[in-house]
C-alpha positions as CSV (number, residue, x, y, z in Angstrom):
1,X,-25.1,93.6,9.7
2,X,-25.2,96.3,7.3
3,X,-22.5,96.5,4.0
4,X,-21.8,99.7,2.4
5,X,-21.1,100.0,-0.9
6,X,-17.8,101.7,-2.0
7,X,-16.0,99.2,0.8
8,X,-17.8,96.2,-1.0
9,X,-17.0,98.0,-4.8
10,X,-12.9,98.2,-3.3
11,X,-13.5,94.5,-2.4
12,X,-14.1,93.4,-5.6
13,X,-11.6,95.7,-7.4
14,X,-8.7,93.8,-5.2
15,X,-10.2,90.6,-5.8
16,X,-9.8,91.3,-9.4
17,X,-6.6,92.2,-9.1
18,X,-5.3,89.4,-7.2
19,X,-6.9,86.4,-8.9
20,X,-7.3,87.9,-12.6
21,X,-3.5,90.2,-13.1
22,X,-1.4,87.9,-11.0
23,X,-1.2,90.6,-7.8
24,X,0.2,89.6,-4.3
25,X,-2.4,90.2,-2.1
26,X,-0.8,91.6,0.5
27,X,0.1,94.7,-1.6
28,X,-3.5,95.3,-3.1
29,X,-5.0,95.4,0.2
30,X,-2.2,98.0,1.4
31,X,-3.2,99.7,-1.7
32,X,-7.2,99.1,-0.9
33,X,-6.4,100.4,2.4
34,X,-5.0,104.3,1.2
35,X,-8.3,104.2,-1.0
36,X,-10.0,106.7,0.8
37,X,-8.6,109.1,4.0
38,X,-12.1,108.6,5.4
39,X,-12.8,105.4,6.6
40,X,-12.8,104.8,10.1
41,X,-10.7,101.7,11.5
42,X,-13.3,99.5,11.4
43,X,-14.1,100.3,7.2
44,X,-10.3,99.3,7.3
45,X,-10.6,96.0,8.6
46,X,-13.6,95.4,6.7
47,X,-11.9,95.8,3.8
48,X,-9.0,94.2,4.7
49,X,-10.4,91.4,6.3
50,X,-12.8,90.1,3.5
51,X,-9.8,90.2,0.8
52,X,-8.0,87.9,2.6
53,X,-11.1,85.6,3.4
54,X,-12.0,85.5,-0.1
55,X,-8.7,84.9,-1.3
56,X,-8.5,82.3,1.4
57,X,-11.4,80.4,0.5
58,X,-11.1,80.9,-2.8
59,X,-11.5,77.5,-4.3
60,X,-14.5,76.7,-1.5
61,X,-16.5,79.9,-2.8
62,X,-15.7,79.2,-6.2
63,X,-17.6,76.1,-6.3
64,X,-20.2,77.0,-4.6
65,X,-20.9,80.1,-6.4
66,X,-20.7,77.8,-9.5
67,X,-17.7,80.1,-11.5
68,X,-14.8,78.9,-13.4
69,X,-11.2,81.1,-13.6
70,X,-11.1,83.5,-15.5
71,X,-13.3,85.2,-13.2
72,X,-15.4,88.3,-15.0
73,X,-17.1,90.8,-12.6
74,X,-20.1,88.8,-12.3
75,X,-17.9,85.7,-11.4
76,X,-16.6,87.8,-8.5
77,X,-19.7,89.1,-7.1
78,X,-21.0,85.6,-6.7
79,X,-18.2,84.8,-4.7
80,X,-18.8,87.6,-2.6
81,X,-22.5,86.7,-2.4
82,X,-21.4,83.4,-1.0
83,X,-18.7,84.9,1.6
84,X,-21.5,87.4,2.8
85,X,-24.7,84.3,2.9
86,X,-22.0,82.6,5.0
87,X,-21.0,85.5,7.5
88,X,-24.4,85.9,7.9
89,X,-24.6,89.3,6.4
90,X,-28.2,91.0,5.2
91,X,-28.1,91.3,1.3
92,X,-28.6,94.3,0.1
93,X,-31.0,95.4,-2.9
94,X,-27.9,95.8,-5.3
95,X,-28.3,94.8,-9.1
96,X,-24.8,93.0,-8.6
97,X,-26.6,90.6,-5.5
98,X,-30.3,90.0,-7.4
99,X,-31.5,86.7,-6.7
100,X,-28.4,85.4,-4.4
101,X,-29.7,81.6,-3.4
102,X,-29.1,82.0,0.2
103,X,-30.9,78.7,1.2
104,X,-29.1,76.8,-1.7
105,X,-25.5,78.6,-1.2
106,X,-26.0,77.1,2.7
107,X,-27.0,73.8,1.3
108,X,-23.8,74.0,-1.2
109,X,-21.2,74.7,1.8
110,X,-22.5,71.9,4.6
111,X,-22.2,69.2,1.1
112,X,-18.4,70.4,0.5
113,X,-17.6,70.8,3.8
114,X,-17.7,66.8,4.1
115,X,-14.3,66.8,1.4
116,X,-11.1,67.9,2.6
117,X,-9.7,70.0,-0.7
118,X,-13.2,71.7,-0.7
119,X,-13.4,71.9,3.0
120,X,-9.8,73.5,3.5
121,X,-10.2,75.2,0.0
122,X,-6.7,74.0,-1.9
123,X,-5.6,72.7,-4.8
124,X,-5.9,68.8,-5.3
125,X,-2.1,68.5,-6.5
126,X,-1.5,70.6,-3.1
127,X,-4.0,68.3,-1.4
128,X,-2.5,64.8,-3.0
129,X,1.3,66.0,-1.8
130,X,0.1,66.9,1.9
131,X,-1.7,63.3,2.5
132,X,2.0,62.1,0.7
133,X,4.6,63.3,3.3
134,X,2.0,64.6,6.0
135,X,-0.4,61.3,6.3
136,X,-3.8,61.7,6.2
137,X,-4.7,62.6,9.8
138,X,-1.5,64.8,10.0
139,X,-2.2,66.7,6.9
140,X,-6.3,67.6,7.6
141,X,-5.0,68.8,11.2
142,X,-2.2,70.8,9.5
143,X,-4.0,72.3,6.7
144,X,-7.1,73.4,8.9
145,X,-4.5,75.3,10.9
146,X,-3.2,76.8,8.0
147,X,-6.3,78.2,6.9
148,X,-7.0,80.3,10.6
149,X,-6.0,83.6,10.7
150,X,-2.3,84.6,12.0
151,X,-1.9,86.1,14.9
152,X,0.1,89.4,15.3
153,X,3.0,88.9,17.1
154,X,6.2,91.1,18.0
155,X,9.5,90.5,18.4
156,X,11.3,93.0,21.2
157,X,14.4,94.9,19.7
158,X,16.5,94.4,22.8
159,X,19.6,97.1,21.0
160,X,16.7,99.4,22.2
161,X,13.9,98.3,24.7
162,X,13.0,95.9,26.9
163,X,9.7,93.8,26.7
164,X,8.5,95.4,30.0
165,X,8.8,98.3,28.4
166,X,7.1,98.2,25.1
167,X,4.3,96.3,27.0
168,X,3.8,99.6,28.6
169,X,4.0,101.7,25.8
170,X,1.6,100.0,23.8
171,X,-0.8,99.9,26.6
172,X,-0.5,103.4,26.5
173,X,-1.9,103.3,23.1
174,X,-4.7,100.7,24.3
175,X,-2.8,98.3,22.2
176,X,-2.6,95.5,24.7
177,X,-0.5,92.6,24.5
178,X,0.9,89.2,26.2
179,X,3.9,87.7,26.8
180,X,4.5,84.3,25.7
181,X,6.4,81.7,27.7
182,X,8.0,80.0,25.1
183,X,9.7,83.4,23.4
184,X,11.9,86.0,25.3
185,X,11.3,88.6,23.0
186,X,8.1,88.2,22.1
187,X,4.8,90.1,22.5
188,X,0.9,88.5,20.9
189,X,-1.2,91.5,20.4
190,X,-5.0,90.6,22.0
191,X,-6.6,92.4,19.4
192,X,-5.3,92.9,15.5
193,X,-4.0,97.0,15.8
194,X,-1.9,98.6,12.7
195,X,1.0,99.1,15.0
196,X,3.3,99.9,12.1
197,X,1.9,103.6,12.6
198,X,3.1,103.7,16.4
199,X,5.8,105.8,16.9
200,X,7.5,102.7,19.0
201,X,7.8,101.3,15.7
202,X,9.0,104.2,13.6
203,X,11.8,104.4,16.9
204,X,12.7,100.8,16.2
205,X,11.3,98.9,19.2
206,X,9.8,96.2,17.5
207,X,9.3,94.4,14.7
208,X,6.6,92.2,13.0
209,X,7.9,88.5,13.3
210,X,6.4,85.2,13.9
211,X,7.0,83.3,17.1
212,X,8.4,80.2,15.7
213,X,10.1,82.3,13.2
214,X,11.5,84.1,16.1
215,X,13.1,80.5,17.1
216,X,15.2,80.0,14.0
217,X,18.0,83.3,15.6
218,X,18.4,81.6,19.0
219,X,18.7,78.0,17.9
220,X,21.7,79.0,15.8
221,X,23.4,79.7,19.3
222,X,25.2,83.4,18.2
223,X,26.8,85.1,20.1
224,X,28.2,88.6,20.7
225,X,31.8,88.8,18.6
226,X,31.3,86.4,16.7
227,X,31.6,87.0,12.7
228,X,27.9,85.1,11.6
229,X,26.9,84.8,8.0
230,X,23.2,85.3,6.9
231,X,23.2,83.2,3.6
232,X,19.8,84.3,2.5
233,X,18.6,87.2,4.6
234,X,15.9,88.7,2.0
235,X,14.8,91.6,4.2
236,X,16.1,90.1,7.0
237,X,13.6,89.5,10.1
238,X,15.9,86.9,11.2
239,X,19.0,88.9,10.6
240,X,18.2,91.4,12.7
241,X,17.2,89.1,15.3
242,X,20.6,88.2,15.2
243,X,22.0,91.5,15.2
244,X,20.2,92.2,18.4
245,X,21.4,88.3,20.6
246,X,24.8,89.4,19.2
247,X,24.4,92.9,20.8
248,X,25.7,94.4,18.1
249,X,29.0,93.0,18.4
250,X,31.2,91.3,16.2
251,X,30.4,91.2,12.8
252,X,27.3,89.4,10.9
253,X,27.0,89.4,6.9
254,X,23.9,89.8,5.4
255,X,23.7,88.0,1.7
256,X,21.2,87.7,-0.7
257,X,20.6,87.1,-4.6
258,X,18.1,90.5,-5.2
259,X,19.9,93.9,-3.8
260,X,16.3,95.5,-3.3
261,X,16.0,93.3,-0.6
262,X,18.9,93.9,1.0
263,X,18.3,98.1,0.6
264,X,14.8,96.9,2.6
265,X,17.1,95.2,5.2
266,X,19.3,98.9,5.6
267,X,16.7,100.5,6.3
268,X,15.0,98.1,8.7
269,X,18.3,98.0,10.4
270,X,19.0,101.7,10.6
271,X,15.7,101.9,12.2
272,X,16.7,98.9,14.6
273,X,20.0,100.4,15.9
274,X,21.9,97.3,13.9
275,X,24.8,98.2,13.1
276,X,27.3,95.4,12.9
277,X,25.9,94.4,9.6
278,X,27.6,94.2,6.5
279,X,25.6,93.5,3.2
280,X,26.8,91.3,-0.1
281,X,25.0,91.0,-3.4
282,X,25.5,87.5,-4.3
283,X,26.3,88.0,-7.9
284,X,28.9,85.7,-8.7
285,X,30.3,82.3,-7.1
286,X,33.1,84.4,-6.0
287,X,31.1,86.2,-3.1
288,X,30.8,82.7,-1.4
289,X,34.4,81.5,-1.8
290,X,35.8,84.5,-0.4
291,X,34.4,83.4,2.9
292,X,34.8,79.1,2.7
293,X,36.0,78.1,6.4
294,X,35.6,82.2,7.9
295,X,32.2,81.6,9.9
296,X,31.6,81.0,13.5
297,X,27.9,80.0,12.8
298,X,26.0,80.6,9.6
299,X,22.3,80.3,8.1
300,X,20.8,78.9,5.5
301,X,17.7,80.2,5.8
302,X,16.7,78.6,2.7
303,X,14.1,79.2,0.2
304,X,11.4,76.7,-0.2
305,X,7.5,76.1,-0.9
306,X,6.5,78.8,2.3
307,X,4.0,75.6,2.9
308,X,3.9,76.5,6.4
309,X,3.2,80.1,6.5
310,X,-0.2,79.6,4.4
311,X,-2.4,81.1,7.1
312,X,0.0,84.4,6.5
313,X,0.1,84.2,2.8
314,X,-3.3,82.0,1.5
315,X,-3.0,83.8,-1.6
316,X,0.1,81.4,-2.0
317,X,-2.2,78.2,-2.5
318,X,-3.2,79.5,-5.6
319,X,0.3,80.8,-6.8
320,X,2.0,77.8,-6.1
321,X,2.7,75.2,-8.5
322,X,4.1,71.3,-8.1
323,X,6.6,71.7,-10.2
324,X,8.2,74.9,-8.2
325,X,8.2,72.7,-5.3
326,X,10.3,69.8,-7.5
327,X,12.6,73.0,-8.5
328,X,13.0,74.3,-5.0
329,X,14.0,70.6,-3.7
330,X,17.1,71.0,-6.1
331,X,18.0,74.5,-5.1
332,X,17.6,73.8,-1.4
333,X,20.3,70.9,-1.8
334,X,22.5,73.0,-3.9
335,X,22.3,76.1,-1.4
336,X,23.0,73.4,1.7
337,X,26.0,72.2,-0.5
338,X,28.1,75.5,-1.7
339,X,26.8,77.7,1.6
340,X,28.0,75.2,4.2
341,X,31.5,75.3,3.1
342,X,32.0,79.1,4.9
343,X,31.5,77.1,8.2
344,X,35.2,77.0,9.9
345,X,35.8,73.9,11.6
346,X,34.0,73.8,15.0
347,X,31.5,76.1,13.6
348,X,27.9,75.5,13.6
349,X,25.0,76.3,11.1
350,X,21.1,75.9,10.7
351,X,19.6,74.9,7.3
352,X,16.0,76.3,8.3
353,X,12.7,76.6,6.3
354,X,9.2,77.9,6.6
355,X,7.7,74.5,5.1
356,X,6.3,71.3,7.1
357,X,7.1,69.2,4.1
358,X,9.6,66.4,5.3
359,X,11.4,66.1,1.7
360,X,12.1,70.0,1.8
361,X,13.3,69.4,5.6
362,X,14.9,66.5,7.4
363,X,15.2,64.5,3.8
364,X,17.3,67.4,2.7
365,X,19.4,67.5,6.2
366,X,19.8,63.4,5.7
367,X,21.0,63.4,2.3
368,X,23.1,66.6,2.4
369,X,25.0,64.5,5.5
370,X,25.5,61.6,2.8
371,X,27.4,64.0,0.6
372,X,31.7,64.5,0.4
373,X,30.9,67.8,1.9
374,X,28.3,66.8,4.7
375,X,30.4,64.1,5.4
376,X,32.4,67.1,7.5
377,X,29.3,67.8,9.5
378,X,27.7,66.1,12.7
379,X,23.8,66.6,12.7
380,X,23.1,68.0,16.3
381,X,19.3,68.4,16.5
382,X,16.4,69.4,14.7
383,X,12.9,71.3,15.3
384,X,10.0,70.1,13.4
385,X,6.9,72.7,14.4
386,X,3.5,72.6,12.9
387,X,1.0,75.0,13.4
388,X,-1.3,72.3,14.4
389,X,0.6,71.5,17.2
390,X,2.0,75.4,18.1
391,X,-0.7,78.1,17.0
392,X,1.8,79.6,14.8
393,X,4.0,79.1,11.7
394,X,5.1,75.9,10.3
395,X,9.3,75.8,10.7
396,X,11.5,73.3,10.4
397,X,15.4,74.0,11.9
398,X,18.2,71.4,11.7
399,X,21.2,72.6,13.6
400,X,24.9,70.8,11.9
401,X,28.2,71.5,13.7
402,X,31.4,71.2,11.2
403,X,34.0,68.5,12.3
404,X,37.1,69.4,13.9
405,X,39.1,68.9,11.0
């Protein structure tokens, strides 16, 4: 296997970027990806592809490659000596890759691969809490899933196709797809595809969700007419799930603390044919109250250490820090306090997150019932998925239903 040198120069660029001016990754490599009009598809996912491995195995690479953060150019074209010794690519006669150890870099990786935080490339404070909450056995299976690549999967807008349907328009494409058992509306493409430029998308057929994300909307049990309140709908994935089990009827309110998010969400929902949505910046304690006791079901949707979606975001293990995880605890309880009050009696709601840690999960659920307020509410069930155990996102869902009063 060959590598060419302006994909490998746009590597390193993005690299630089993301680990050296604080980028999200996701953005420089849609940025990496306009670079030039022609590269093929496969250029593409070359590009795209060893960003995120690098990024991913950042800490694993690191040490073998012998660099400290900062990282200077030199620094990053050791690490991408080591990523290339280890995909078993030919090196190339390029003044940047003179005198790349191949036999010692292969030594290097079989001697870390024996420790876990090395192994599964994360920090040790990341390490330390996993093995804390997770166990020891738990945690190694949890975190190697975390660190496989995400599948791409769809979730059916049912306001304007069926899954039948967009199975056979995609084909058309010779994007092919399966169905999975578990998830009505869902679709797992066979092979990664950009299907953001199909024209099913731009028509709002689908969009780009997670299948245990794709969980959280029917567990909260909505149905059509009722009026549902979205506490934190960001650009609201799950939101317009709900828009589409609801059929577009009744009425479901869409809040959130940023208002660029929720201009995102118009514009997803435009495109989704969602329009029983209303949207509220919430920019005072007011916007809450006005609604205490209105909802049929609401979610708290709530945010949190995202230590379950790491195989979606790696970059993430090296943005995080323990003490925004301490932080996020107390906002979590604070959000499950004041947001559960716009349940009416006999309502339900779901405190949901995309982390596997029990103190950001169940421990929040068993305390918030201890409280004057949670006192009202009767805990119903909970889901507890790893993506160890389902292939997919780490979620945890606790469904409360309010006390007749």
């Amino acid at each position: 296997m060959r590598l060419h040198r302006n994909l490998v120069y746009t590597t390193i660029d993005s690299l630089n970027a993301i680990f050296n001016e604080g980028e999200y990754a996701d953005k420089v490599v849609a940025r990496a990806l306009k670079k030039d009009k022609r590269w093929g598809s496969s250029d593409r996912k070359f590009v795209a592809e060893t960003i995120y491995e690098i990024v991913r195995w950042k800490r694993l690479y690191a040490e073998i490659a012998e660099v400290k953060e900062p990282y200077d150019r030199d620094d990053l074209w050791r690490m991408f000596a080591v990523w290339a010794v280890l995909r078993g690519y030919t090196i190339p006669d390029w003044r940047q890759l003179e005198g790349t150890p191949q036999r010692k870099i292969k030594g290097r990786f079989d001697e870390l691969s024996k420790i876990r935080k090395y192994r599964e490339s994360i920090p040790d404070w990341m390490d330390e809490l996993g093995v804390k909450e997770l166990g020891e056995e738990l945690w190694s299976k949890e975190i190697a899933a975390q660190n496989q690549q995400a599948q791409v999967i769809l979730r059916v807008n049912t306001l304007k196709t069926t899954k039948q349907k967009l199975r056979a328009i995609l084909m058309d494409l010779n994007i092919e797809t399966d169905y999975l058992e578990s998830q009505p509306d869902a679709l797992v493409l066979k092979e990664r595809a950009n299907v953001f430029l199909t024209d099913a998308f731009k028509d709002g057929f689908f969009e780009v969700q997670d299948a245990n994300s794709q969980l959280v909307a029917a567990f909260l049990d909505v149905k059509p007419g009722m009026k549902v309140v979205d506490t934190c709908a960001g650009a609201g994935g799950k939101t317009l799930h709900m828009a589409s089990l609801m059929e577009n009827k009744g009425l479901l309110i869409a809040m959130d603390l940023y208002e660029s998010k929720l201009k995102q969400l118009k514009l997803r929902a435009k495109r989704n044919g969602a329009f029983n949505i209303e949207y509220r910046i919430i920019d005072s304690t007011k916007v809450i109250k006005k609604l205490y006791d209105k909802a049929d079901r609401i979610l708290i949707d709530a945010p949190c250490s995202g230590l379950g979606v790491l195989k979606r975001n790696p970059d993430s293990k090296w943005k995080l820090q323990p003490e925004f995880i301490d932080n996020i605890r107390k906002v979590q309880a604070e959000v499950l306090e004041n947001y559960s009050r716009i349940v009416k009696p006999g309502g339900k709601l779901v405190y949901a997150t995309c982390s596997v840690l029990p103190s950001e999960n169940q421990e929040q659920v068993k305390r918030f019932l201890t409280t004057e307020n949670g006192k009202n509410f009767t805990f119903v069930q909970d889901k507890k998925i790893l993506a160890s155990e389902s292939g997919f996102d780490g979620f945890y869902m606790a469904l409360l239903e309010r006390k007749l009063e």
